[in-house]
One Martini backbone bead per residue (centre of mass of N, CA, C, O) as a GRO file, in nm:
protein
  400
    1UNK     BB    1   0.034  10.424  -2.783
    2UNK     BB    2   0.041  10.095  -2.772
    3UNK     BB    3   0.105   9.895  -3.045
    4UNK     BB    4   0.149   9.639  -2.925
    5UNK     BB    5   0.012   9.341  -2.805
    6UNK     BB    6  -0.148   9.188  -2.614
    7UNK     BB    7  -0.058   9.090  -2.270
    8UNK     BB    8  -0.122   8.834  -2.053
    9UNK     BB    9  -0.051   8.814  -1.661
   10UNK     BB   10  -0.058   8.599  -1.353
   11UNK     BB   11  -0.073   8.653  -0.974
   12UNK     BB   12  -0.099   8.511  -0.689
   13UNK     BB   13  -0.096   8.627  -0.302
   14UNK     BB   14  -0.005   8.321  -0.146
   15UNK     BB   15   0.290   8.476  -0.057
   16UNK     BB   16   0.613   8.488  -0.070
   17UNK     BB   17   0.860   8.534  -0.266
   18UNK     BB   18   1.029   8.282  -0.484
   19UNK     BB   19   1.240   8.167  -0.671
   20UNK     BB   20   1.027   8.017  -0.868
   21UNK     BB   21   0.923   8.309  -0.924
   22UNK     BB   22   1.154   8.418  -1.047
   23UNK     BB   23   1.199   8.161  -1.290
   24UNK     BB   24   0.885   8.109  -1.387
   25UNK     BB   25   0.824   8.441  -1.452
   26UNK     BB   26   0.987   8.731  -1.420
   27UNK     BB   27   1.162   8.650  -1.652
   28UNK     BB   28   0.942   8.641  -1.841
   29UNK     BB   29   0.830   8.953  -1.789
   30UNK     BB   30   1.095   9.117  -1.868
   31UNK     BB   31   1.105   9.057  -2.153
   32UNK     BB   32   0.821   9.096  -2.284
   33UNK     BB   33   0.747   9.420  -2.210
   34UNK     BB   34   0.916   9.490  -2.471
   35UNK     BB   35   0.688   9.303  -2.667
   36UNK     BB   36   0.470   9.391  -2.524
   37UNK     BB   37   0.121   9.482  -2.404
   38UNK     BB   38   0.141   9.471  -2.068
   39UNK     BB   39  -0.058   9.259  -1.810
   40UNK     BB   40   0.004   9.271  -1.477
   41UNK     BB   41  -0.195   9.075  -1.219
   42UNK     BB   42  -0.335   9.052  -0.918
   43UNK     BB   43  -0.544   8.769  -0.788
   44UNK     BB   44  -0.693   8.805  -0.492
   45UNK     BB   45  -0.981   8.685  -0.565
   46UNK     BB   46  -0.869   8.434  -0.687
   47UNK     BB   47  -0.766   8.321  -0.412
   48UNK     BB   48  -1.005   8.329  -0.199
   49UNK     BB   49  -1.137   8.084  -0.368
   50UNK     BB   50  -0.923   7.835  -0.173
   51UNK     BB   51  -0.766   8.081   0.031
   52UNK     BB   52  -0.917   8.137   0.298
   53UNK     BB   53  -0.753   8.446   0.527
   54UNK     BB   54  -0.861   8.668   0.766
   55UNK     BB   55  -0.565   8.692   0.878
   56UNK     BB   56  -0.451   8.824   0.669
   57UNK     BB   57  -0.278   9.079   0.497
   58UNK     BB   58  -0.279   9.134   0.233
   59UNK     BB   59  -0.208   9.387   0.137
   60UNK     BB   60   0.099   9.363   0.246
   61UNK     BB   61   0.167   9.150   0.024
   62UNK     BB   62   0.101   9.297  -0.243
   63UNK     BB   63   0.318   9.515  -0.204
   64UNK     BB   64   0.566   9.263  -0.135
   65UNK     BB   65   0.513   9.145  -0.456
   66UNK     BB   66   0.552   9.438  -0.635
   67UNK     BB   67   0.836   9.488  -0.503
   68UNK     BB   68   0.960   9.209  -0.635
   69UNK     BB   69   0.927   9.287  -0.885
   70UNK     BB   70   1.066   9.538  -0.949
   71UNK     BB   71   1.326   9.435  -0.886
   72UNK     BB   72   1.322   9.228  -1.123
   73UNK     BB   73   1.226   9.446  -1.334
   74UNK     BB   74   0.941   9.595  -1.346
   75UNK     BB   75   0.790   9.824  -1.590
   76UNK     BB   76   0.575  10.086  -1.525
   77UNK     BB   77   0.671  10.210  -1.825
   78UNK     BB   78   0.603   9.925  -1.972
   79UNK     BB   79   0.373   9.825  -1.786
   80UNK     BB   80   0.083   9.666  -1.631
   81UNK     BB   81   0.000   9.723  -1.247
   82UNK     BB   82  -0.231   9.524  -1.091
   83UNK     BB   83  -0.522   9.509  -0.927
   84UNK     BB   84  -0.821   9.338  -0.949
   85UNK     BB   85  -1.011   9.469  -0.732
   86UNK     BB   86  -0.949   9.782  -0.852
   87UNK     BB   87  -1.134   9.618  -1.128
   88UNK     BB   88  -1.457   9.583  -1.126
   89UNK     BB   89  -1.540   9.500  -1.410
   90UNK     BB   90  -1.472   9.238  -1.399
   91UNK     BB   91  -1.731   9.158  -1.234
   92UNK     BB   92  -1.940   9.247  -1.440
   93UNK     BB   93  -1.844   9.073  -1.677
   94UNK     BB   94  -1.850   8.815  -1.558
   95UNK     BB   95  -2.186   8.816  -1.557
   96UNK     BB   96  -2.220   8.852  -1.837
   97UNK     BB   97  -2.110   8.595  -1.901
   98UNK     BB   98  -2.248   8.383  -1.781
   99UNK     BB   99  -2.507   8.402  -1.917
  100UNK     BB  100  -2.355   8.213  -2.198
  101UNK     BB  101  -2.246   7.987  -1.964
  102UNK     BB  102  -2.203   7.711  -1.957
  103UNK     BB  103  -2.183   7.500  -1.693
  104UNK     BB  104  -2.031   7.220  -1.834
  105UNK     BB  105  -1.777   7.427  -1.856
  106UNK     BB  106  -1.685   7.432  -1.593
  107UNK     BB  107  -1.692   7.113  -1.455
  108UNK     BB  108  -1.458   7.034  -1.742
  109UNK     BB  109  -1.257   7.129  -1.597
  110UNK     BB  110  -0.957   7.056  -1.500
  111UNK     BB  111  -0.879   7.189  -1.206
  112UNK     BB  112  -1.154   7.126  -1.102
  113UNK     BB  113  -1.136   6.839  -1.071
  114UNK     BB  114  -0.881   6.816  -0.944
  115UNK     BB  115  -0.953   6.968  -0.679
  116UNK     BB  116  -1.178   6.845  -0.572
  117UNK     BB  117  -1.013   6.560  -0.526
  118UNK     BB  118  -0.792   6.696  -0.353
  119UNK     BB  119  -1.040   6.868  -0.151
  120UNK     BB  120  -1.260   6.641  -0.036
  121UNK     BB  121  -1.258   6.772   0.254
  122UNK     BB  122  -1.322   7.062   0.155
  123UNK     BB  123  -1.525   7.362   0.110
  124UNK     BB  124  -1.579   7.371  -0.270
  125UNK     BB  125  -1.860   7.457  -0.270
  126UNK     BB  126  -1.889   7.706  -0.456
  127UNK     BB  127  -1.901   7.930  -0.662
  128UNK     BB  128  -1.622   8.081  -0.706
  129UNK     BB  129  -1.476   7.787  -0.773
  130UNK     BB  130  -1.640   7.751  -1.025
  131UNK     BB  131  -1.634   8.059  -1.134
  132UNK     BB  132  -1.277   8.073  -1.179
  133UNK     BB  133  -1.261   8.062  -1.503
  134UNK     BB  134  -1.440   8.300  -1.559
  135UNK     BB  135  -1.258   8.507  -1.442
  136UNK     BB  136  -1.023   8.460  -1.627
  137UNK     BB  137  -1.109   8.496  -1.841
  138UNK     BB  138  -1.170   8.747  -1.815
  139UNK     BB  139  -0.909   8.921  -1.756
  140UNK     BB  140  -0.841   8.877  -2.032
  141UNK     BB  141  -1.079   8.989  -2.211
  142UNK     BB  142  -1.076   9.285  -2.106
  143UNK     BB  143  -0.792   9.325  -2.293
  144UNK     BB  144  -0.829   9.169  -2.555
  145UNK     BB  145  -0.602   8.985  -2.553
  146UNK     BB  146  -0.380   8.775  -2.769
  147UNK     BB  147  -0.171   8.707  -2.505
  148UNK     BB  148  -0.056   8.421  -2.288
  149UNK     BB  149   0.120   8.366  -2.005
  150UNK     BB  150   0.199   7.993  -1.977
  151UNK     BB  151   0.229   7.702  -1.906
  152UNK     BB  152   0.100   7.369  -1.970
  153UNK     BB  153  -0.091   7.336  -1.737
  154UNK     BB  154  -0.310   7.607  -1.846
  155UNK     BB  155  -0.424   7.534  -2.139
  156UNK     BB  156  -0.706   7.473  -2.086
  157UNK     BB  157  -0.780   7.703  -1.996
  158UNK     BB  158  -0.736   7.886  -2.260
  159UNK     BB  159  -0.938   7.730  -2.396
  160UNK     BB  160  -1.171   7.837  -2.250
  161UNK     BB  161  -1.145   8.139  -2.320
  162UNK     BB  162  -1.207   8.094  -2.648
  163UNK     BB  163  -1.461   7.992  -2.618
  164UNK     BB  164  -1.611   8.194  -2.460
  165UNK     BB  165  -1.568   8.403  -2.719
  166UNK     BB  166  -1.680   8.209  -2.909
  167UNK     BB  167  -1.952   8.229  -2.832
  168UNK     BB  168  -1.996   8.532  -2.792
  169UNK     BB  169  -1.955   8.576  -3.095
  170UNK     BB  170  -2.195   8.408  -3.201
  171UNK     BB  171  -2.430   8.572  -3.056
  172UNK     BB  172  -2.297   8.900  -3.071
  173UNK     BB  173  -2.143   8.888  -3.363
  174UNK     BB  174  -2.332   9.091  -3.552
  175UNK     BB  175  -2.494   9.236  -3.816
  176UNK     BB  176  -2.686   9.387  -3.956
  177UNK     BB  177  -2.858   9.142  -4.146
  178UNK     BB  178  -2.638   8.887  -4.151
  179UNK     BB  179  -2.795   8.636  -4.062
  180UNK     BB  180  -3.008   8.641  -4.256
  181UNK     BB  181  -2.847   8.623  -4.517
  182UNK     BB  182  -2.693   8.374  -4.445
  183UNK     BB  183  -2.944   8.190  -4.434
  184UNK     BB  184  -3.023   8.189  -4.712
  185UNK     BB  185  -2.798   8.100  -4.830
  186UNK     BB  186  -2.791   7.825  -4.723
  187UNK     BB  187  -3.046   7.708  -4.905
  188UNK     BB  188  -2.893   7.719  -5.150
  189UNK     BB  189  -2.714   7.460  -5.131
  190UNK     BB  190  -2.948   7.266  -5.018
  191UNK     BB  191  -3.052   7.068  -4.811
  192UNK     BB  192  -2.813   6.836  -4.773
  193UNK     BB  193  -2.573   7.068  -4.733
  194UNK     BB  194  -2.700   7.260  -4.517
  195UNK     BB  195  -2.704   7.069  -4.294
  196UNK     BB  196  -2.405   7.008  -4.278
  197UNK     BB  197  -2.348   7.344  -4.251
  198UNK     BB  198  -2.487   7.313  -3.962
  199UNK     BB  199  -2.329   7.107  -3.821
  200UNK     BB  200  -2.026   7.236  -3.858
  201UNK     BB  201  -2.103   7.509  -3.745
  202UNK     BB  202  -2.114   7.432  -3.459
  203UNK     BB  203  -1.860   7.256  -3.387
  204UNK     BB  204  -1.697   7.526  -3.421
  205UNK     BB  205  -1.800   7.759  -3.250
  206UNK     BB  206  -1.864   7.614  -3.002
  207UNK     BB  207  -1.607   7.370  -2.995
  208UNK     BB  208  -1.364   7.382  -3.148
  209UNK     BB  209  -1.368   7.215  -3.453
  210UNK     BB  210  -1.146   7.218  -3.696
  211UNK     BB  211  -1.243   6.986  -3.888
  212UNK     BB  212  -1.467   7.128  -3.944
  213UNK     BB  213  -1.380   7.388  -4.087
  214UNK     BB  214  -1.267   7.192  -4.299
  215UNK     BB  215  -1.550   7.101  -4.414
  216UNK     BB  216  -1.664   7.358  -4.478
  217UNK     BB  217  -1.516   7.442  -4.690
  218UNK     BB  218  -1.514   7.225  -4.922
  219UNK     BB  219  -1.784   7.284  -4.932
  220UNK     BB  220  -1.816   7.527  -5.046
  221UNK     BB  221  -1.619   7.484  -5.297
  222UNK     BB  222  -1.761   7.281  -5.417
  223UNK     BB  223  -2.013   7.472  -5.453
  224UNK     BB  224  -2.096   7.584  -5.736
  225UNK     BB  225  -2.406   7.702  -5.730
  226UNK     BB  226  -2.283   7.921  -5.569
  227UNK     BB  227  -2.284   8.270  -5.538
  228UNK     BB  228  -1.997   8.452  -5.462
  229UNK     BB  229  -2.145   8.621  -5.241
  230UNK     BB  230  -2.274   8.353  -5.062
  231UNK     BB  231  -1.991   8.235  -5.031
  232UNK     BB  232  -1.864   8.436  -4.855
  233UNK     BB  233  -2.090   8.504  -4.657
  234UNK     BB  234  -2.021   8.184  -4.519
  235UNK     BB  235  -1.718   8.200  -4.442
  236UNK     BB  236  -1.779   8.429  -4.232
  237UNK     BB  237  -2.019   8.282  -4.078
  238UNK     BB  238  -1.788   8.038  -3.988
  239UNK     BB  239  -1.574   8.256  -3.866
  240UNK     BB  240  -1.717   8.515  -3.748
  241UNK     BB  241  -1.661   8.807  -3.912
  242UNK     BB  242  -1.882   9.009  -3.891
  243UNK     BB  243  -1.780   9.035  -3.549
  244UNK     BB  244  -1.511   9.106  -3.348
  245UNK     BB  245  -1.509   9.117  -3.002
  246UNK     BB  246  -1.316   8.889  -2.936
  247UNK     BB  247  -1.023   8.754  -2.877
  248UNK     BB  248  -0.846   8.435  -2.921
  249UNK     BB  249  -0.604   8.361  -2.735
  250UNK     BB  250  -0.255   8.308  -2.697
  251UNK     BB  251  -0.038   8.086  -2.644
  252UNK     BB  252   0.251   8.149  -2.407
  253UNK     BB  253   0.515   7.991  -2.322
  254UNK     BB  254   0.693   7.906  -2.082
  255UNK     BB  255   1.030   7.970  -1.986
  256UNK     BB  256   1.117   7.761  -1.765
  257UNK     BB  257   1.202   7.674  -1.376
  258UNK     BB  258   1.232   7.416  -1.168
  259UNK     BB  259   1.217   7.455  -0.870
  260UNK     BB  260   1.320   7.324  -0.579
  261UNK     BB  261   1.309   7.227  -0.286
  262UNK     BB  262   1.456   7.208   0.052
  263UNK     BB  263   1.292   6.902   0.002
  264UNK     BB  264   1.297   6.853  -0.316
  265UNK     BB  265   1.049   6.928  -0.424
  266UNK     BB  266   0.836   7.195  -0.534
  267UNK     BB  267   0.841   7.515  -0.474
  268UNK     BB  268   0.616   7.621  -0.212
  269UNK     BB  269   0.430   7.755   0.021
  270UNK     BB  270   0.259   7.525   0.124
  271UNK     BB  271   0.510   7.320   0.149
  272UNK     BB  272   0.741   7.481   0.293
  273UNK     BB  273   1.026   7.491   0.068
  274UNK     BB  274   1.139   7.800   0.055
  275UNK     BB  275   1.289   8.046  -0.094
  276UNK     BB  276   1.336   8.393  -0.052
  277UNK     BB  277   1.401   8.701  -0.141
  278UNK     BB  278   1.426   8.783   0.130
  279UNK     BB  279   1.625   8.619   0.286
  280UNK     BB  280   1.843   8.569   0.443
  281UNK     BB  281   2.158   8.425   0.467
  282UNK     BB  282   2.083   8.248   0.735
  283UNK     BB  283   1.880   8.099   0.595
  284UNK     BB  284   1.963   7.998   0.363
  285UNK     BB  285   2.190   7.807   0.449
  286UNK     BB  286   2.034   7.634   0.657
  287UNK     BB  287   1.873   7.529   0.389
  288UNK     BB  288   2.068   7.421   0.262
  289UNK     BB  289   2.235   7.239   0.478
  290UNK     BB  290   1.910   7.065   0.497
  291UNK     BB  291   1.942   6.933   0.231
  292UNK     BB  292   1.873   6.659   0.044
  293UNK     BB  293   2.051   6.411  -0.072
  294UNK     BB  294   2.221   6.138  -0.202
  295UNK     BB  295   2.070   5.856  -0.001
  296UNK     BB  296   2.373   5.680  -0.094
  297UNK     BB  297   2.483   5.869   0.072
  298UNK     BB  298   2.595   5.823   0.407
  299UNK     BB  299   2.908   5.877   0.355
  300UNK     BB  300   3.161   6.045   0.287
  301UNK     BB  301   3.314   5.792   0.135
  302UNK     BB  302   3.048   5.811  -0.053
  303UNK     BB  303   2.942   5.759  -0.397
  304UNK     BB  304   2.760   5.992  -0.640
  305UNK     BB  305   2.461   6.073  -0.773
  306UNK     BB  306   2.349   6.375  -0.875
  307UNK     BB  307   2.072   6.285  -0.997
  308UNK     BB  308   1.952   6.209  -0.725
  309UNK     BB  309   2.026   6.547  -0.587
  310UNK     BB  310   1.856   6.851  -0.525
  311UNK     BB  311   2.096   7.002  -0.552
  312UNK     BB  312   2.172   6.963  -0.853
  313UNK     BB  313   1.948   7.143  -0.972
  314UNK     BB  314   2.032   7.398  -0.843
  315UNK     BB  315   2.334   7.412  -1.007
  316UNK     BB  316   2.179   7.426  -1.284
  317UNK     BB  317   2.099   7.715  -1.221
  318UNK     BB  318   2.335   7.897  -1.085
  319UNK     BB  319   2.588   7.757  -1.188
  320UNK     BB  320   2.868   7.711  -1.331
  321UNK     BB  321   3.044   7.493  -1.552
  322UNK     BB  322   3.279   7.484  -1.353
  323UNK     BB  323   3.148   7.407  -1.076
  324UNK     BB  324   2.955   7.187  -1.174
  325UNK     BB  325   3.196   7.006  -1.230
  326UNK     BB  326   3.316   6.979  -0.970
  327UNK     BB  327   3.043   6.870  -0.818
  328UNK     BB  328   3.035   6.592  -0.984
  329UNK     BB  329   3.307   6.495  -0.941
  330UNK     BB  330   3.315   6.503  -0.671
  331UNK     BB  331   3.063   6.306  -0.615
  332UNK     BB  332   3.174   6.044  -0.758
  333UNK     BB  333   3.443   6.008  -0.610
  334UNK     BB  334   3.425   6.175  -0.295
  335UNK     BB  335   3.616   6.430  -0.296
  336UNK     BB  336   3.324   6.562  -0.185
  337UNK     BB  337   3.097   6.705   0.024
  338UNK     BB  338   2.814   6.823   0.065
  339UNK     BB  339   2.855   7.073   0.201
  340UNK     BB  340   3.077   7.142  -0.009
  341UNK     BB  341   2.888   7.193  -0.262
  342UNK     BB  342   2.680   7.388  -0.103
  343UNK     BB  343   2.851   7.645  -0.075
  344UNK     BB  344   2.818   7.772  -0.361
  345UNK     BB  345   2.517   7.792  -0.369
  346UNK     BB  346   2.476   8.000  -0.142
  347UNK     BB  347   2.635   8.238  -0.263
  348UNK     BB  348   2.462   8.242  -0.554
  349UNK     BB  349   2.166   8.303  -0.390
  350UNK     BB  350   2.296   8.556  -0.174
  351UNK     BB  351   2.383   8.737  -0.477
  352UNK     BB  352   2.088   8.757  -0.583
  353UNK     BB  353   1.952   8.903  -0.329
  354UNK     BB  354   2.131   9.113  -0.314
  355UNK     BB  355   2.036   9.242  -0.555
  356UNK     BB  356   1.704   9.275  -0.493
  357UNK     BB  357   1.706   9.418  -0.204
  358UNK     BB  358   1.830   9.633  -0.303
  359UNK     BB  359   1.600   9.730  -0.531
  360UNK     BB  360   1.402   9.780  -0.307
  361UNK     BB  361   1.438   9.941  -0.063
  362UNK     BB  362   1.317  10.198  -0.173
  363UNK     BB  363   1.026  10.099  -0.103
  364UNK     BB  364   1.059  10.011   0.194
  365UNK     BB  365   1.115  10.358   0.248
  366UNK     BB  366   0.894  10.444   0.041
  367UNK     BB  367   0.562  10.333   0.007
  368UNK     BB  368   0.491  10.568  -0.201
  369UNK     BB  369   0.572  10.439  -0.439
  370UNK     BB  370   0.429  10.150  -0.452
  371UNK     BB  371   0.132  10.317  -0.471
  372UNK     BB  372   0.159  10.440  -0.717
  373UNK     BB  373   0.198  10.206  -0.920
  374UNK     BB  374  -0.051  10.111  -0.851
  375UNK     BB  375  -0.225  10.338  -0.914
  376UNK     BB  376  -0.172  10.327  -1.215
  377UNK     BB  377  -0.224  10.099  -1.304
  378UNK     BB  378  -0.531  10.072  -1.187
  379UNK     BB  379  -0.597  10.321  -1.397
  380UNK     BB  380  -0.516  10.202  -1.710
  381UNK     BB  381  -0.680   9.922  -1.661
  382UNK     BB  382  -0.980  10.086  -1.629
  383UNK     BB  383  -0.972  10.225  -1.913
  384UNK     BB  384  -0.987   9.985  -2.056
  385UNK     BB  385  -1.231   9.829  -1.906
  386UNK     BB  386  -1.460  10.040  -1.951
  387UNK     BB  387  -1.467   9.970  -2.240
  388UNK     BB  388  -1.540   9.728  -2.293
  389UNK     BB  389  -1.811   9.731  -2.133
  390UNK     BB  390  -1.932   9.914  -2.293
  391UNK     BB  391  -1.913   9.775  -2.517
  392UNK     BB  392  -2.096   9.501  -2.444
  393UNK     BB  393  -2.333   9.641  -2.321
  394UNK     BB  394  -2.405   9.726  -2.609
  395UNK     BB  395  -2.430   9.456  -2.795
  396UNK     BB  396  -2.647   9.344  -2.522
  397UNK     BB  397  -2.835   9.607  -2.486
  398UNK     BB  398  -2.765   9.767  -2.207
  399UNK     BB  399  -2.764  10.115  -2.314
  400UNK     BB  400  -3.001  10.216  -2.043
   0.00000   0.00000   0.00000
């Protein structure tokens, strides 16, 4: 049994894997995995719901980007990899929850609203899409993960997860007779302080408004007439100590490098503008060799400010101190042209290449070596969620 925190992590799989993820994700997937019991999962499911194409082959694409996470580093006998649809549990958990979650709380999520002004002239009025942070909550909430590896732009997000947990656990995380006790003490407040603490308790539960926990606990620690044990079982009755079935997971930021796309942009697949982990050697030279620099050069004897050039963000990643200067003093002086930059450039990301396709090799020769990681993966992840299934709907009284 890992006695290390639960940690978890996902990734859709919108296309094949590019540097992009493996500098935003996988090096820190990676580093975690030693330090946390860790769940990656891949988000099938979740992917559907804004970018369905009947005509991909999903399968064959979830297997090659498991192999290039194991390429990668991700080691099955460290970490739990699974994909989202082979844990059924998810899904009925997910109704589970939904049933007392707000509308008003997933239509004010940001990611949704940005979406929808994003994508307003497609197809998102689906339930789908609207019910995909509480998807995503779920996934999390299932392994009652601690801690959730995310960017800054996720974070919102998390605190959605948080929500939802802390308001489960206010419906559901009574024990017998524990709530009918905390009425009768907080009576004893007196009625104008009773109210205060009963409208601070909303809006710490509920809202998730930390002000408010802290002027409920002042409230308490003032109440002198308040006896020992009633004042006890207020403070837990505010925190609700009394029975925690969800964590509240924590963010923790990735450490991570926007990498640069082909065209300048952010590379993702969407924008068609990446380094794929797969790529022959003369795919990225092509690719690098038509990467845009700096505007301001158009002759070769034109100095340049790499700063203002594309390729010089690739070089903060890839490139040794010694090559970075030679590639600056270059440009500046206009002593090497754009191509001599670029071919430094290009050898370190397809010695780079070349040694993540040779780690994967084995499993592109012989698919049952990756068929079996993914069937362990989604078998240890489904005993973790049937218990917790189990544990719910027992809370909900649903053990019938």
């Amino acid at each position: 049994m890992n006695s290390h925190p639960k940690l978890f992590s996902a990734m859709r799989p919108n296309g094949p894997l590019h540097i992009g993820h493996y500098f935003g994700a996988l090096q820190n997937w990676r580093k975690f995995q030693y330090e946390y019991d860790s769940y990656f999962m891949l988000a099938d499911i979740s992917s559907l719901t804004n970018q369905y194409d009947p005509e991909l082959n999903l399968a064959e694409l979830m297997e090659n980007v498991v192999i290039d996470w194991l390429a990668s580093g991700i080691d099955p006998s460290q970490a739990t990899i699974f994909i989202q649809s082979r844990v059924p549990e998810h899904f009925e958990l997910a109704y589970l929850l939904a049933a007392v979650t707000p509308l008003s709380w997933l239509e004010r999520v940001p990611s949704y609203k940005e979406k929808i002004e994003e994508l307003e002239h497609t197809d998102l009025s689906t339930y789908g899409f609207l019910g995909l942070p509480l998807l995503q909550a779920t996934d999390i909430l299932t392994y009652n993960s601690k801690f959730v590896l995310v960017n800054e732009e996720q974070l919102a997000n998390i605190e959605f997860v948080r929500e939802v947990a802390r308001r489960f656990n206010h419906l559901f995380g009574r024990e017998e007779g524990f709530e009918e006790k905390a009425l009768l003490s907080i009576k004893k407040l007196g009625s104008k302080k009773a109210e205060i603490y009963e409208q601070l308790l909303m809006q710490y539960q509920q809202e998730g408004n930390e002000e408010s926990l802290e002027r409920a606990r002042f409230l308490l620690q003032d109440a002198l007439n308040l006896a020992h044990g009633d004042r006890e079982r207020l403070f837990a009755f505010l925190e609700n100590k009394s029975k925690v079935i969800f964590n509240e997971p924590q963010a923790i930021f990735e450490k991570s490098t926007t990498i640069i796309g082909v065209d300048g942009q952010k590379m993702s697949n969407k924008a068609n503008n990446c380094i794929h982990l797969r790529d022959n050697k003369e795919d990225v030279s092509k690719k690098i060799r038509l990467m845009p620099t700096d505007p301001a050069r158009i002759r070769r004897t034109d100095k340049g400010n790499p700063e203002c050039c594309p390729v010089w963000k690739l070089h903060q990643v890839y490139s040794s101190e010694e090559v970075r200067e030679w590639a600056e003093m270059g440009c500046l002086s206009a002593g090497i042209g754009c191509l001599d930059c670029k071919q430094p450039l290009i050898d370190a990301i397809n010695t780079q290449l070349a040694e993540l396709k040779e780690k994967a090799r084995p499993y592109e020769e012989d698919p049952t070596l990756v068929k079996r990681v993914i069937a362990d993966g989604c078998n240890r992840a489904r005993d973790v969620a049937s218990d917790t299934l189990k544990e719910i709907k027992q809370t909900m009284n649903i053990n019938y």
